[in-house]
C-alpha positions as CSV (number, residue, x, y, z in Angstrom):
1,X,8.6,23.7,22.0
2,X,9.2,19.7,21.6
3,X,12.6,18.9,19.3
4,X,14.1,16.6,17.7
5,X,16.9,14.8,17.5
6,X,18.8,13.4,14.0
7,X,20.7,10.5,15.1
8,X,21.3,9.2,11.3
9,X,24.3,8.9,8.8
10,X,24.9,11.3,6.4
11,X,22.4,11.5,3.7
12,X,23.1,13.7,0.0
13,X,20.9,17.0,0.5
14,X,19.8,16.0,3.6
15,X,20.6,19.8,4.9
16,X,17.6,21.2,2.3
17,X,14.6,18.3,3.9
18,X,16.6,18.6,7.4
19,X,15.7,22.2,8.2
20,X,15.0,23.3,11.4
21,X,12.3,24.8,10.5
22,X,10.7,21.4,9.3
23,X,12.0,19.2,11.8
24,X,10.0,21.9,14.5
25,X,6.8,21.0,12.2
26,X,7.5,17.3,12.5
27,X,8.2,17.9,16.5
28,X,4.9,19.5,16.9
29,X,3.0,17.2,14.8
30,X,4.5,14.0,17.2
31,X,4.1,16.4,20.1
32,X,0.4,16.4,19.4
33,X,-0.5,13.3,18.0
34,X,1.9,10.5,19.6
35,X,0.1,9.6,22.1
36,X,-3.3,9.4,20.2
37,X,-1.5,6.9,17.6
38,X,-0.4,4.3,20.4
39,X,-3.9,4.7,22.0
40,X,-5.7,3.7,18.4
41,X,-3.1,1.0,18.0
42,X,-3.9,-0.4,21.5
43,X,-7.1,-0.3,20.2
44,X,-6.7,-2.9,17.2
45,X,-4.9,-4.8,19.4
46,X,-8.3,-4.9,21.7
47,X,-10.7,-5.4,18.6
48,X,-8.7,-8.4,17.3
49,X,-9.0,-10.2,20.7
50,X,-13.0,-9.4,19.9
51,X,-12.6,-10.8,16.5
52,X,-10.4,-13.8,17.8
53,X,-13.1,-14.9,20.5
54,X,-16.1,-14.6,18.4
55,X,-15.0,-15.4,15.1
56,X,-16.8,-12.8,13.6
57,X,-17.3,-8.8,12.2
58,X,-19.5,-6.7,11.6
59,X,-20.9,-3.1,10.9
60,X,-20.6,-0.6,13.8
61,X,-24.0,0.0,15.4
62,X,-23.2,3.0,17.2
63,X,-22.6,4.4,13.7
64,X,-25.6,3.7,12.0
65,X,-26.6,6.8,11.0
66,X,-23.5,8.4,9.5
67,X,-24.1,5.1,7.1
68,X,-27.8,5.9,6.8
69,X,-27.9,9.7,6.4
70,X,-27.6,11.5,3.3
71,X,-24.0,13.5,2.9
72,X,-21.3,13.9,0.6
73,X,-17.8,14.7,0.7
74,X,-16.3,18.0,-0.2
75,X,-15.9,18.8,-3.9
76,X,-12.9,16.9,-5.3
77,X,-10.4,19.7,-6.6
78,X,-10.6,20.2,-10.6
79,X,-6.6,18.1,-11.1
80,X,-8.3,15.2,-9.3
81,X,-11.4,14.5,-11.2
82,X,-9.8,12.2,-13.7
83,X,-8.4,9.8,-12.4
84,X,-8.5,6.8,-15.1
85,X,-5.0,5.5,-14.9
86,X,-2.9,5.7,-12.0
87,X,0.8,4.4,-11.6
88,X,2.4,3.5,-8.8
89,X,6.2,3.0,-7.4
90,X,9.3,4.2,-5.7
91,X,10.7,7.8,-4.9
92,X,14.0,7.1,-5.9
93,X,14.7,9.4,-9.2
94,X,15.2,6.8,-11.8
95,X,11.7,5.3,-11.4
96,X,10.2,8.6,-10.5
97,X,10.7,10.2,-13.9
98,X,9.6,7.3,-15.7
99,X,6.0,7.3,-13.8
100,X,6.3,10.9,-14.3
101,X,7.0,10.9,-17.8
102,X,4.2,7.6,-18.1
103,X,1.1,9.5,-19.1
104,X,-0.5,8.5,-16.5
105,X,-3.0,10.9,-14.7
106,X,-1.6,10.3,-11.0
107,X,1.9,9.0,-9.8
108,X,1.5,7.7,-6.3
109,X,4.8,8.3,-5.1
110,X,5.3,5.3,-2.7
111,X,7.0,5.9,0.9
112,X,5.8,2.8,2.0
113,X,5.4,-0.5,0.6
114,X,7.4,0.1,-2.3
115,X,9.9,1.7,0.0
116,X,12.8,0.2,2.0
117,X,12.5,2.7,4.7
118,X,16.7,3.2,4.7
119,X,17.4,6.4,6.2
120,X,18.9,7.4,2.7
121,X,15.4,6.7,1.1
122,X,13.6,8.0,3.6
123,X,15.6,10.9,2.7
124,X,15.8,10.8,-0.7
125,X,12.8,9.9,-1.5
126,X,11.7,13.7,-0.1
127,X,14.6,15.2,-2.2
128,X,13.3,13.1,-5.5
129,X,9.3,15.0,-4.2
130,X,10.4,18.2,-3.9
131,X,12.4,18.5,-7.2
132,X,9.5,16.6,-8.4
133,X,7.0,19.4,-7.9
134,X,8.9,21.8,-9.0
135,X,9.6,20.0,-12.4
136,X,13.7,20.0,-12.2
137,X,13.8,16.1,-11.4
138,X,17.1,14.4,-13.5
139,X,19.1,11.3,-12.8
140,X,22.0,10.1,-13.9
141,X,22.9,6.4,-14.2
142,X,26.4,4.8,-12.4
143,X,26.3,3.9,-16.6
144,X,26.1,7.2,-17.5
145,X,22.3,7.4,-18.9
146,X,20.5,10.1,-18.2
147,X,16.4,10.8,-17.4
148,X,14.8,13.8,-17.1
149,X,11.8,15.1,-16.9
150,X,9.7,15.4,-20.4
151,X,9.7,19.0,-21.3
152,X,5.9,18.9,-22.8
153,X,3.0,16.9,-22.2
154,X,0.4,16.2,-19.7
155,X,2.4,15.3,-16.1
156,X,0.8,13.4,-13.5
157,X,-0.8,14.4,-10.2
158,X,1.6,13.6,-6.9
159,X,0.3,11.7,-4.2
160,X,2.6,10.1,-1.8
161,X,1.7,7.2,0.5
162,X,3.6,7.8,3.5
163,X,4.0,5.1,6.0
164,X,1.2,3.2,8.0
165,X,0.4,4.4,11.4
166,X,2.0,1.2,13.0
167,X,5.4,2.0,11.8
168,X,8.3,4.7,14.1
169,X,10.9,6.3,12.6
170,X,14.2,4.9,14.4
171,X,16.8,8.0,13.2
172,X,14.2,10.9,14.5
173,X,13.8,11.0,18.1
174,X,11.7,13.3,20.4
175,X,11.8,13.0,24.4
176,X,14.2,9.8,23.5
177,X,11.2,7.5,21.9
178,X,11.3,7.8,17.9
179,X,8.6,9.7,15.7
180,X,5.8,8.1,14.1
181,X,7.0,7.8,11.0
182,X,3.6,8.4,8.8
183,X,3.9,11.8,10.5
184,X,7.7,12.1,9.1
185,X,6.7,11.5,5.4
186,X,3.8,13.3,5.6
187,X,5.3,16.3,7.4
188,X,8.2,16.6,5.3
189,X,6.2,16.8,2.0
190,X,3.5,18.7,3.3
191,X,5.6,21.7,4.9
192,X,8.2,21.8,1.8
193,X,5.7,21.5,-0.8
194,X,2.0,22.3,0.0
195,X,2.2,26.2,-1.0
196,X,4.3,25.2,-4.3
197,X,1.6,22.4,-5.3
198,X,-1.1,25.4,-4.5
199,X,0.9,28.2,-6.4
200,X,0.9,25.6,-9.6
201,X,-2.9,25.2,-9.1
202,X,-2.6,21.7,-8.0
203,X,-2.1,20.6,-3.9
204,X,-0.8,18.7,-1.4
205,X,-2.2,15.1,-1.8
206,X,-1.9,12.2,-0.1
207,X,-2.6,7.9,-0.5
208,X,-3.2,6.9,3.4
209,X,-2.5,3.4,3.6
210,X,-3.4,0.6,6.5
211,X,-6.1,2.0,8.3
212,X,-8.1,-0.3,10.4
213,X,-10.9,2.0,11.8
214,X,-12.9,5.5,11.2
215,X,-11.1,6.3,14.5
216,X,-8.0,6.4,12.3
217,X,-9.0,8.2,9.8
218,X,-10.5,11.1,12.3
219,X,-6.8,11.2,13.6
220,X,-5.3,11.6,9.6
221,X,-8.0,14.2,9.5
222,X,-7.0,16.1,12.7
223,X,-3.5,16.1,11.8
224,X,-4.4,17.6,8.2
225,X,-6.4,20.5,9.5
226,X,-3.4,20.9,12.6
227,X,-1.2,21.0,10.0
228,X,-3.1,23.5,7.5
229,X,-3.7,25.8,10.7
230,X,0.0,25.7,11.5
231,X,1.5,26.4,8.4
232,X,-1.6,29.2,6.6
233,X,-2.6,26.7,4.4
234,X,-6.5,26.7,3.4
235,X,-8.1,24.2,5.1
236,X,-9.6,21.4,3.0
237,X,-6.3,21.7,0.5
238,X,-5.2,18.5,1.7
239,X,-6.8,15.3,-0.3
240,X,-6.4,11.9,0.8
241,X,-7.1,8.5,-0.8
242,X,-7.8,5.9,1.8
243,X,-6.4,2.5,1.0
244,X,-9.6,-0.2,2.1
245,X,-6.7,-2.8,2.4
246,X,-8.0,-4.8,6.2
247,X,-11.3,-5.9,6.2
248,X,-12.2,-4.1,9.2
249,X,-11.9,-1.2,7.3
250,X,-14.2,-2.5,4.5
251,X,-17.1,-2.6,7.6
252,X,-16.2,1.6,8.1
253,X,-15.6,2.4,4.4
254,X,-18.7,5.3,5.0
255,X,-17.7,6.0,8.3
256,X,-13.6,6.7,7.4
257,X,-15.2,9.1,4.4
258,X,-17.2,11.0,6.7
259,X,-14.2,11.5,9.2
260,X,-12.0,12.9,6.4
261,X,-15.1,14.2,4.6
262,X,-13.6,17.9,4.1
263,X,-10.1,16.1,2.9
264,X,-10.4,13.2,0.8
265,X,-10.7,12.3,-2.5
266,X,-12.0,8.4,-2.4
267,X,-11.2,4.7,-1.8
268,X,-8.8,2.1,-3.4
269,X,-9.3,-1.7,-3.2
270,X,-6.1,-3.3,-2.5
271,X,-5.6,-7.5,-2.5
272,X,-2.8,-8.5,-0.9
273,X,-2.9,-6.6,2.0
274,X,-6.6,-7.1,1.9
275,X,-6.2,-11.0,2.1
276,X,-3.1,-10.6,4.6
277,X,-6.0,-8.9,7.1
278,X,-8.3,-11.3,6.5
279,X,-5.6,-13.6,7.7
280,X,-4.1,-11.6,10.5
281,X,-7.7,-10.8,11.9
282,X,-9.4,-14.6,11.4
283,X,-6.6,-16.6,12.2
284,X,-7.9,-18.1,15.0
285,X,-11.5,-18.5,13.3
286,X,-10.4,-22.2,12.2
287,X,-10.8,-23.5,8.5
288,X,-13.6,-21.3,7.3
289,X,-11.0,-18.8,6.7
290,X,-8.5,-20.8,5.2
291,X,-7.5,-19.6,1.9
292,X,-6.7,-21.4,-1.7
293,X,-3.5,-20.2,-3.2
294,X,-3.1,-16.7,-2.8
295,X,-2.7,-16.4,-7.0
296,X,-5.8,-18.1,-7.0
297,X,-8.0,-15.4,-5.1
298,X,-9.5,-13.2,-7.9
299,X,-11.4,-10.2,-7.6
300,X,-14.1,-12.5,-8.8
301,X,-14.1,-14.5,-5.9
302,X,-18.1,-13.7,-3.9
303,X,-15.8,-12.3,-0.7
304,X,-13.7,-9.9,-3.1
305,X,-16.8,-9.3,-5.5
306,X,-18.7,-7.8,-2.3
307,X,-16.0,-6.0,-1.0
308,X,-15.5,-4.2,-4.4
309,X,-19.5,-3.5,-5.5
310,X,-19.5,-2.4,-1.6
311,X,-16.6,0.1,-2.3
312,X,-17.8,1.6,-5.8
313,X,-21.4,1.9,-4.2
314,X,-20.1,3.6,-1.4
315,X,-18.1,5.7,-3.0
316,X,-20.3,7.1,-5.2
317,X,-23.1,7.8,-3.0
318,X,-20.8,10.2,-1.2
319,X,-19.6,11.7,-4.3
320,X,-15.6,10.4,-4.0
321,X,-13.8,8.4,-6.4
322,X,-13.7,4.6,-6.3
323,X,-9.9,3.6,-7.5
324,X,-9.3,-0.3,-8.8
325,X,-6.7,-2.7,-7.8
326,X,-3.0,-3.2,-9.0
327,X,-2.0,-4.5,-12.8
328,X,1.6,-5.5,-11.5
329,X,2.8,-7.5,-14.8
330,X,6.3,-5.8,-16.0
331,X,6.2,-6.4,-19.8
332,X,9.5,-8.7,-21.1
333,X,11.1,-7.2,-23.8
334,X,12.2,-11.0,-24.8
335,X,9.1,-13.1,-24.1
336,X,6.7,-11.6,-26.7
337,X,4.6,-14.8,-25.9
338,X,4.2,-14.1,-22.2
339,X,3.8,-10.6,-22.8
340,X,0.4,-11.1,-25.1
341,X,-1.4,-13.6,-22.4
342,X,-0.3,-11.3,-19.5
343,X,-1.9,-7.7,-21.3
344,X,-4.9,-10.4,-21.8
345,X,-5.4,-10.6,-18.3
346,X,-4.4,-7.4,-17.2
347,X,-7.4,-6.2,-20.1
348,X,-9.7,-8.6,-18.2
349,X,-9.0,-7.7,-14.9
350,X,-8.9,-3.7,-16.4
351,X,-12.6,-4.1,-18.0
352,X,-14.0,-5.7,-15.2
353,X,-13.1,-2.3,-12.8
354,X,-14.4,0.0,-15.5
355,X,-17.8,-1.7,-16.0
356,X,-18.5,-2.4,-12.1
357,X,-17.9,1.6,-12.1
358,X,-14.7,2.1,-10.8
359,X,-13.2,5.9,-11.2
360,X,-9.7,4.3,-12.4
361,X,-6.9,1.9,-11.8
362,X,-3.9,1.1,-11.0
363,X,-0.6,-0.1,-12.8
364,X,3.0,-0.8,-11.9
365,X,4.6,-0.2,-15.2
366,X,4.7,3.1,-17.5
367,X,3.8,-0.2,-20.4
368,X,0.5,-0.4,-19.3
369,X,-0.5,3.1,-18.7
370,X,-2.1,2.9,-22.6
371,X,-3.6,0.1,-22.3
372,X,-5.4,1.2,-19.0
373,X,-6.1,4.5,-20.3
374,X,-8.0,2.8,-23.6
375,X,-9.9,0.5,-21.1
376,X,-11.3,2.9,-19.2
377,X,-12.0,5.6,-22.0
378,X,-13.8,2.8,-23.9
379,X,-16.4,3.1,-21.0
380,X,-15.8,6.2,-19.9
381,X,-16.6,7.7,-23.1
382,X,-16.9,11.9,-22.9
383,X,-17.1,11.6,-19.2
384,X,-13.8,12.0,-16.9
385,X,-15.6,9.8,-14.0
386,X,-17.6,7.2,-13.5
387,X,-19.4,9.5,-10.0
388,X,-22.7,9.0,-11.9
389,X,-22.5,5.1,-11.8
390,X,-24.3,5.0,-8.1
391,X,-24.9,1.0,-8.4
392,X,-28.0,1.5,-6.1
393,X,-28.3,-2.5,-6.9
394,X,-25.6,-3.6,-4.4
395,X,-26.2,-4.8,-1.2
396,X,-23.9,-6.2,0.7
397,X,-23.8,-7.7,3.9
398,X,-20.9,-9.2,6.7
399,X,-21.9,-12.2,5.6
400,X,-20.9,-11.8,1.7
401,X,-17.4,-10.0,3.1
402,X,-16.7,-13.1,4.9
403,X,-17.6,-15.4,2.6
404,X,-13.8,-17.2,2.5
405,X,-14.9,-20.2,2.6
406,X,-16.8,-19.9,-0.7
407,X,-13.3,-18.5,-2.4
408,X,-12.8,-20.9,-5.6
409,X,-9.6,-22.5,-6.2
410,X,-6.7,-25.0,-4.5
411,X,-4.4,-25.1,-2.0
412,X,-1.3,-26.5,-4.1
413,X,3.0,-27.3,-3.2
414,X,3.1,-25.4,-6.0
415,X,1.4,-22.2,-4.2
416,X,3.4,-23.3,-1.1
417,X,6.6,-23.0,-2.8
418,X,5.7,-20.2,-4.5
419,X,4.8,-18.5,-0.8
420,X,8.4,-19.3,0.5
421,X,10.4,-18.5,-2.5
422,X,9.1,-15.4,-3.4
423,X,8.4,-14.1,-0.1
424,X,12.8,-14.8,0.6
425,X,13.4,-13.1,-2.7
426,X,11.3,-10.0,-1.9
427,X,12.6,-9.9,1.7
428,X,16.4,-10.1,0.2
429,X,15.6,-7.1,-1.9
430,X,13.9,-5.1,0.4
431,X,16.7,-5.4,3.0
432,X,18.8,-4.3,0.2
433,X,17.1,-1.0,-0.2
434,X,14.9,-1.9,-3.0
435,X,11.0,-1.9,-1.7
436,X,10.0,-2.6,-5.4
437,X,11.2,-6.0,-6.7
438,X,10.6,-7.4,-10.2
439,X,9.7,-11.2,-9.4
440,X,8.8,-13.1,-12.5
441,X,7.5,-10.4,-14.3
442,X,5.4,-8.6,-11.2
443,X,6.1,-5.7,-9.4
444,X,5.9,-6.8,-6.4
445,X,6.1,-4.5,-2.5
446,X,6.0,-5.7,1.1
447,X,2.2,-6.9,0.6
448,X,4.1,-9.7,-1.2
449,X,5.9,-10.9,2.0
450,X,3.0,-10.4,4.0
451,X,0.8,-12.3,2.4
452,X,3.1,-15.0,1.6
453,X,4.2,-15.8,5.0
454,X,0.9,-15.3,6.7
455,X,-0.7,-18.0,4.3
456,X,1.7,-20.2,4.6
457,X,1.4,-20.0,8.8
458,X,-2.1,-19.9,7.9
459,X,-1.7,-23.3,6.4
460,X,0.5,-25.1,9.1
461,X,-2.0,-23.7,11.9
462,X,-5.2,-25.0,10.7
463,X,-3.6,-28.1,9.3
464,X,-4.6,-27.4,5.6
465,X,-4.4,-29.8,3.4
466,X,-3.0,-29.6,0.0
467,X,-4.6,-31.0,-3.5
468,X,-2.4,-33.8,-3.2
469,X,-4.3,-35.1,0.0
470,X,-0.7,-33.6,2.2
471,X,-0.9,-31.8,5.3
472,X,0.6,-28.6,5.4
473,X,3.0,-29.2,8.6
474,X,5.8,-27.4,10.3
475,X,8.1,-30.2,8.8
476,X,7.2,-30.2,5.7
477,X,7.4,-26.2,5.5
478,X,11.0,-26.3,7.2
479,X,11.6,-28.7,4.2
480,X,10.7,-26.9,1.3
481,X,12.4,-23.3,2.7
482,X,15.6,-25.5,2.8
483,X,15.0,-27.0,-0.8
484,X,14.0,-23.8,-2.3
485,X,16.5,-21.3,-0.7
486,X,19.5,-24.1,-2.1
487,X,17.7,-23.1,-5.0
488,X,17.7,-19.8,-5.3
489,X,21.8,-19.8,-3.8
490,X,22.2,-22.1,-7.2
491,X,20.3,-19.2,-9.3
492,X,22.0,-16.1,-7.9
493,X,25.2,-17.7,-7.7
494,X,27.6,-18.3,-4.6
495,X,29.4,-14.9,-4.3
496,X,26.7,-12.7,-5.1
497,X,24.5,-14.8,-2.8
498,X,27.4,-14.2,0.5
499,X,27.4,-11.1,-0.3
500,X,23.6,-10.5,-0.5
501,X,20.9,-10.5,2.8
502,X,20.0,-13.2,1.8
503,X,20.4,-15.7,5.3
504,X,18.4,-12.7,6.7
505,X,15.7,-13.1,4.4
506,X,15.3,-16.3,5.1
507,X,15.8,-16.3,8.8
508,X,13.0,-13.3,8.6
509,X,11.0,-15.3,6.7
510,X,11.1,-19.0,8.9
511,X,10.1,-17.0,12.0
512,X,7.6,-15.3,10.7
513,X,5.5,-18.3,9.1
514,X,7.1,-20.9,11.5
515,X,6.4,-18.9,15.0
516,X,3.7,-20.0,17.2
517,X,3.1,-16.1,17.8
518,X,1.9,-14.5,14.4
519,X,4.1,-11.1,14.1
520,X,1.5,-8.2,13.3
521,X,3.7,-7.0,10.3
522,X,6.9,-8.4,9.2
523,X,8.3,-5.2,8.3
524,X,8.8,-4.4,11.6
525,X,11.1,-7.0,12.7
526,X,12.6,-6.6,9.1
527,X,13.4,-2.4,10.1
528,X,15.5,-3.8,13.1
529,X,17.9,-5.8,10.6
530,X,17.9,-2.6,8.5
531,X,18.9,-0.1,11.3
532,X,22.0,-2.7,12.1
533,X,23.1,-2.8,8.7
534,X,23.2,1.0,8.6
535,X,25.3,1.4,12.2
């Protein structure tokens, strides 16, 4: 039998997640599927050379029939099939009781993005799940406050998002190479949790973010029924969510449902990632695929309009649920000004999802969890979903998903400087711990970084120009991260600044959008500045 070995600091409770038993289930799970993972990331690897030496995407033809035949998905279990109002976030416990507590319908409990994979998150974030399900979650403050869970009241449905298939976990190690760490988040939850979720009439569900191919999803869905097998769980308990966040993914979205088509639930449209793929896959396509200011890229925009009537039609043609995009504004409890134009937009943005036919949405704040509730029951009416709403009228084509170069809006110093200082900030706070940062009034998670650094090299490598008739440059960039990290030192204040990651940040960030090489994810080079902090 493969094992494992903990080479970690000591983590509270660790001993209860830590079993033997479970870290056997994790052994065998990376026993199985290890060597499948680096194949399929070998893989991407392969289809972006394609990508990069045609300049182009499209459908799959040797899958032309899953798209054409008539099929559906497995019935969505009864907890699932309202779905109107989702929040997302953190697993520490603070945050966790407060999406739990939110009214929401579904809490996706957030292992990745939102998540600065420290080994005492990693961790923790299992302990805050498991006392999560059980409904004996508390937290008290360093200040004394205390949260608990409310004791009446509709709770929301768990779903984690462990982390993307790229990523290894450093402090588990089988046969000296470390674990794939989507296999660690999953595993963990799934073996301490999936009879207790199906004892309370609920189940052991999942967000599955980054996938780039149907191929992927066949390997989430092999693990699932592995994992049911091992463990004498009913197969078809599990129920996954696929994030369509890379735009080779939105040319598979039928194909990834069919793979998983015993085990999932539906599809969510996510932009930053989304736009950060576009970038990542195109980037040697030229200026056709250079984008305006990422804050100018609405879901509006004919690229993003297609990929989200593609998703809803899709969707409901095989009987899963299509989930909107994120409201990230945090509500000010001093700006009542800035707080009335922001719930304007976030309505806008939240009406627009409902009537296209979307299932649901998500927010980043329990504030908003009303307001998106009330949007979506306006349409909704006495119906929990939207599954009837089968937009027969969309058609969509690779064209209209690569229509970047017909993206309103302005590249801007502004946007540039917006790019570098918020993509240091994040990165400060996520080498800190916290994977969720509140940046002028958003919510924002690693998406943040990655697609501000990527436009940004984006910018200096096609030679963009900027409304002011500049050229984005290597120079110029080098100049404004100076200018705006002596900024941000004057903000945060010399000692706290010292004492902060913040030359790390920064150093993370330069290389990233300065390099000639673009670095597939910046979280990865981002975990090797975390794992030395922690020795």
């Amino acid at each position: 039998m493969a094992t494992l070995d903990v080479t970690a600091p000591a983590v509270s409770r660790a001993e209860e997640i830590l079993t033997t038993e479970a870290l056997d289930f994790i052994a065998d799970l990376d026993d199985r599927f290890h060597g499948r993972r680096d194949e399929l990331l070998a893989a991407r690897q392969a289809r972006r050379d394609v990508i990069a030496r045609t300049g182009s995407l499209d459908f799959l033809p040797e899958t032309a029939s899953v798209r054409a035949d008539d099929w559906t998905v497995a019935p969505i279990p009864a907890d699932l099939t309202d779905r109107r109002v989702e929040i997302t976030g953190p697993t520490d416990p603070k945050m966790a009781i407060n999406a739990l507590n939110s009214g929401a319908r579904v809490w996706l409990a957030d292992l990745e993005d939102a998540n600065t994979p420290h080994w005492r998150n990693v961790v923790g974030g299992q302990v805050t799940l498991h006392d999560a399900v059980r409904g004996q979650l508390a937290f008290t403050s360093p200040e004394g406050k205390q949260y608990a869970l409310a004791g009446h009241g509709h709770r929301p449905v768990i779903l984690p998002r462990p982390r993307g298939w790229h990523f290894d976990e450093a402090h588990l190690r089988r046969d000296g190479r470390p674990v794939v760490a989507a296999l660690v988040d999953f595993g963990l939850y799934f073996f301490h949790n999936a009879r207790e979720l199906l004892e309370r009439g609920s189940g052991p569900y999942f967000y599955l973010p980054k996938l780039e191919s149907h191929l992927e999803a066949r390997l989430w869905n092999d693990v699932f029924t592995h994992a049911q097998a091992a463990l004498g769980v009913p197969h078809g308990s599990i129920r996954a969510t696929v994030l369509i966040e890379t735009i080779t993914a939105a040319f598979e979205m039928d194909e990834i449902l069919y793979e998983l088509r015993d085990h999932v639930a539906g599809l969510n449209a996510g932009r930053w990632d989304y736009l950060f793929s576009i970038i990542k896959n195109f980037r040697d396509a030229g200026s056709r695929f250079t984008l305006p200011d990422r804050n100018a890229v609405r879901m509006t925009a004919p690229m993003m309009q297609a990929y989200s009537d593609l998703l809803v039609q899709t969707c409901h043609r095989r009987e899963a649920f299509a989930i909107g995009g994120m409201a990230a504004f945090i509500p000010s409890r001093r700006d009542a000004e800035a707080n009335e134009l922001a719930f304007a937009k976030v309505r806008e943005d939240k009406t627009r999802e409902a009537k296209a036919g979307f299932d649901g949405s998500w927010v980043a704040h329990p504030d908003l969890v009303e307001l998106c509730v009330d949007i979506f029951s306006e349409t909704l009416g006495e119906r929990s979903n939207q599954l009837d709403v089968r937009r027969d009228e969309v058609s969509v084509d690779a064209d209209d998903l690569l229509a970047v170069d017909q993206t309103p809006g302005q590249r801007t110093e502004e946007g540039l400087r917006g790019n570098v200082r918020i993509g240091i900030q994040y990165l400060q706070s996520w080498l800190s711990g916290n994977g969720a940062a509140g940046i002028d009034n958003l919510m924002e998670d690693a998406a943040t970084a990655e697609i501000s650094r990527s436009q940004v090299w984006q910018w200096i490598f096609t030679g963009a120009t900027l409304d002011s008739g500049e050229v984005v440059t290597r120079e110029l960039v080098e100049q404004i991260v100076e200018e705006e990290y002596a900024a941000l030192r004057d903000v945060v204040g010399a000692e706290a600044f010292e004492s902060g990651h913040w030359a790390d940040a920064r150093r993370l960030f330069a290389e990233s959008a300065l390099s000639e090489e673009f670095p597939d994810f910046l979280t990865l080079p981002a975990y090797a500045v975390v794992l030395a902090s922690e020795d």
